[in-house]
C-alpha positions as CSV (number, residue, x, y, z in Angstrom):
1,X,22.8,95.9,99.6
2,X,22.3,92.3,99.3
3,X,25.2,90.5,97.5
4,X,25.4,86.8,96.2
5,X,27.8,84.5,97.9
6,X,30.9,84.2,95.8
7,X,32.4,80.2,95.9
8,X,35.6,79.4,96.5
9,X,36.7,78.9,93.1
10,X,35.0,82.3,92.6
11,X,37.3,84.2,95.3
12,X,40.5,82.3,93.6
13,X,40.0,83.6,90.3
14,X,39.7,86.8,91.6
15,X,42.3,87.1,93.9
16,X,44.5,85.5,91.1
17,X,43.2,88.9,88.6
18,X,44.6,91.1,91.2
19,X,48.0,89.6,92.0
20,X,48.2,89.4,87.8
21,X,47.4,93.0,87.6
22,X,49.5,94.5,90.3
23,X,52.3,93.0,88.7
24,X,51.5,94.2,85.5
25,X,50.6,97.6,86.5
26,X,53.6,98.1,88.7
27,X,56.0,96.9,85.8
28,X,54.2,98.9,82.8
29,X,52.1,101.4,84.3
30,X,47.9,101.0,84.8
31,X,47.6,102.7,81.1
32,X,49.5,100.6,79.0
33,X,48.3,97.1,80.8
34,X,45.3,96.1,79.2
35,X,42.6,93.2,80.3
36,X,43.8,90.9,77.8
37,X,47.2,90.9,79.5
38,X,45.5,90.3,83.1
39,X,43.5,87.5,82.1
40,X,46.2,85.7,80.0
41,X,48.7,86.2,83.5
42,X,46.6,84.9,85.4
43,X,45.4,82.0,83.4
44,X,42.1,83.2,82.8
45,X,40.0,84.2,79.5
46,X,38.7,87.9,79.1
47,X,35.6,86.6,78.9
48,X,36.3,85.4,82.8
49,X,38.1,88.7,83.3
50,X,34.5,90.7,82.6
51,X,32.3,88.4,85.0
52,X,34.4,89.4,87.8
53,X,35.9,93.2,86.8
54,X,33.6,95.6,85.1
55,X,37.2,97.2,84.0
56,X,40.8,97.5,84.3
57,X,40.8,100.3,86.7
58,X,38.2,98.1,89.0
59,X,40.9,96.1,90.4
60,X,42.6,99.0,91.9
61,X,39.9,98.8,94.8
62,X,39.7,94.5,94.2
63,X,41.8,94.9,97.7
64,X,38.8,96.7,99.7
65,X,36.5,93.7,98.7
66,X,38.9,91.2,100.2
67,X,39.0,93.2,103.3
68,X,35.6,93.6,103.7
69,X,34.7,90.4,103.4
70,X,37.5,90.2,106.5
71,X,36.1,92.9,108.1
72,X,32.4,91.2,108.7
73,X,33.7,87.7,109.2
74,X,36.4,90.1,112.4
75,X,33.5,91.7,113.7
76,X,31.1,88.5,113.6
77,X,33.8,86.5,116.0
78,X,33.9,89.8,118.5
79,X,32.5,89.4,121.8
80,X,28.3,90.4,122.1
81,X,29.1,92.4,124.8
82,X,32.1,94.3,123.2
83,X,31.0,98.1,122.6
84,X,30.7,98.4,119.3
85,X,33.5,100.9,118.4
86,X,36.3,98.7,120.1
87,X,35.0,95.6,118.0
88,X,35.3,97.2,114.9
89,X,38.5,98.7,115.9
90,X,39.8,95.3,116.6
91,X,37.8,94.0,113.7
92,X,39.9,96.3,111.2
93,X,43.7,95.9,112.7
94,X,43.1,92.2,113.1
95,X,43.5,92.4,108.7
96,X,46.7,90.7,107.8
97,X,47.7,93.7,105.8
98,X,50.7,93.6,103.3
99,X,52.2,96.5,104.3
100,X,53.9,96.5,100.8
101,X,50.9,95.8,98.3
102,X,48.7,98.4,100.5
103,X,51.1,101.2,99.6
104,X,51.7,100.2,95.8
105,X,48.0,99.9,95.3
106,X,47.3,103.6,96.8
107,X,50.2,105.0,94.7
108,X,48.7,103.4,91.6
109,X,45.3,104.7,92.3
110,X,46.8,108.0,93.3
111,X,48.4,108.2,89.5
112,X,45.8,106.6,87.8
113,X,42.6,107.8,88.7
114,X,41.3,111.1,89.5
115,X,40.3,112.3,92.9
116,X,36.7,112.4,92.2
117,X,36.7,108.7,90.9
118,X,38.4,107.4,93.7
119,X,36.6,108.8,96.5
120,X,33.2,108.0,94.5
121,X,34.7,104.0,94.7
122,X,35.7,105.0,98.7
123,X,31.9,106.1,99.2
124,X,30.4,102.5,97.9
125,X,33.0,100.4,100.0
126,X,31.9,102.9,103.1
127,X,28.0,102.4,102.4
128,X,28.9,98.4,102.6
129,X,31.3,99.0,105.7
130,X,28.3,100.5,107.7
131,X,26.0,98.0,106.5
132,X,28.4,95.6,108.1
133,X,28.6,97.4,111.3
134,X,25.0,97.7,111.0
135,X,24.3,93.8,110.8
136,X,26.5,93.5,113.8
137,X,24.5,95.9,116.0
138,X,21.0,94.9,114.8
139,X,22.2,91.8,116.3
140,X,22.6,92.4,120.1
141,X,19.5,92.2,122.1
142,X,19.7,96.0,123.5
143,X,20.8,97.4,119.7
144,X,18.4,100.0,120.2
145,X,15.6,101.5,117.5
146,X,16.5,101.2,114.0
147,X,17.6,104.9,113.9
148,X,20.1,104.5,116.5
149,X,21.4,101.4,114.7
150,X,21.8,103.2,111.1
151,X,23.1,106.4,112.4
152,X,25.6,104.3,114.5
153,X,26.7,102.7,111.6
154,X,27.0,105.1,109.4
155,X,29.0,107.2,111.6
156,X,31.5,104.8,111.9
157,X,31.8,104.3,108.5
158,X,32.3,107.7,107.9
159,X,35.0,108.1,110.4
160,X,37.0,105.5,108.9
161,X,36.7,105.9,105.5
162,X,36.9,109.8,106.2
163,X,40.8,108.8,107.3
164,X,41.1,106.9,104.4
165,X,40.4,109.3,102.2
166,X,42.8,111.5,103.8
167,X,45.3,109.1,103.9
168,X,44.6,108.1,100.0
169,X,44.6,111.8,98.5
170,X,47.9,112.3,100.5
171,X,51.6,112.6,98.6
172,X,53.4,110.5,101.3
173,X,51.5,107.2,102.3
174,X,52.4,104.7,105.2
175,X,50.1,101.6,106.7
176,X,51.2,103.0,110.0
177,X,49.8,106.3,109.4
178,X,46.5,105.0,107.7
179,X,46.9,103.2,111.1
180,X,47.2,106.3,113.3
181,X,44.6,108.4,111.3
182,X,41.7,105.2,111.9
183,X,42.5,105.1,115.4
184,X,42.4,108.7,115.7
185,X,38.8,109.2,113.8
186,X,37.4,106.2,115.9
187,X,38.6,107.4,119.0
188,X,36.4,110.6,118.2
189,X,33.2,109.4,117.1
190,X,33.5,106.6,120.4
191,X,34.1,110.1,122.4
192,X,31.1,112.0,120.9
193,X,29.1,108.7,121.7
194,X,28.4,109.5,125.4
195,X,24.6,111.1,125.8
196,X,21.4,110.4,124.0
197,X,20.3,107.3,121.6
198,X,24.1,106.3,121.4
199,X,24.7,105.9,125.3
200,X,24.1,102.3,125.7
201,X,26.9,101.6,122.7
């Protein structure tokens, strides 16, 4: 899916809108914070608030934006010749994660929302994922047929967001072991990529 460029100014505001809410929400709870409050902590009118947040509850997932928008400019500065798996590999630990924020975030979503909702959110931010990973192989010379691109892609995706997901529904939550489970889910799709339309990868 195609999406607009978003400006500078564009990427402040926003990123101010989720400091403002973390705070809020980690001091009085997702429920009783309201958009108002956001908007007025971080020196923006609701009417601002709505242009870049649907809803309250979106900027529980306003972190997976930022990071894709890492994620694709990571894997755009890997080598051509890198196989695929080991650039996105490096493309996702190269994030500068905040190990703090990460785990608040998860815990807020975990308390907040309900299963179903969060993994429908994980499933968008996956599709997007694997049309990054998608861009990325489309452009190498020997990418292969479209087919072997998508399914590539989507793979991958699945494998990462499939530890995610684990990780997310979990009681306990650590970066490491978001860490661990990615690596482990990566290092089995780049093992089951050996024969047929994924051997040149």
């Amino acid at each position: 899916m195609d999406r607009p460029a978003r400006t500078v100014r564009s990427e402040r505001t926003r990123e101010a809108l989720r400091r403002a809410a973390l705070v809020r929400f980690l001091a009085q709870g997702v429920e009783d914070t309201s958009a108002d409050q956001i908007a007025a902590d971080a020196g923006v009118s609701l009417r601002t608030f709505y242009r870049h947040f649907t809803s309250k509850h979106d900027l529980l997932f306003a972190d997976y934006d930022a990071g894709l928008h890492w994620f694709r400019n990571a894997l755009a500065a890997r080598p051509d010749d890198e196989p695929i798996i080991e650039s996105v590999r490096a493309a996702i630990f190269a994030f500068p994660y905040d190990v703090g924020t990460v785990t608040q975030i998860a815990s807020l979503r975990a308390e907040a929302l309900d299963p179903g909702r969060i993994v429908h959110h994980i499933r968008q931010v996956e599709s997007d994922f694997a049309e990054a990973v998608a861009e990325r192989l489309g452009r190498r010379t020997a990418a292969g047929t479209p087919l072997a691109v998508t399914v590539t892609a989507r793979c991958i995706a699945a494998a990462v967001f499939g530890a995610m997901e684990v990780w997310m529904l979990r009681d306990e939550r650590s970066l490491s072991e978001l860490a661990q489970l990615c690596h482990s889910a990566l290092t089995s799709i780049e093992h089951g990529m050996v024969d047929g339309m994924f051997r040149h990868y």
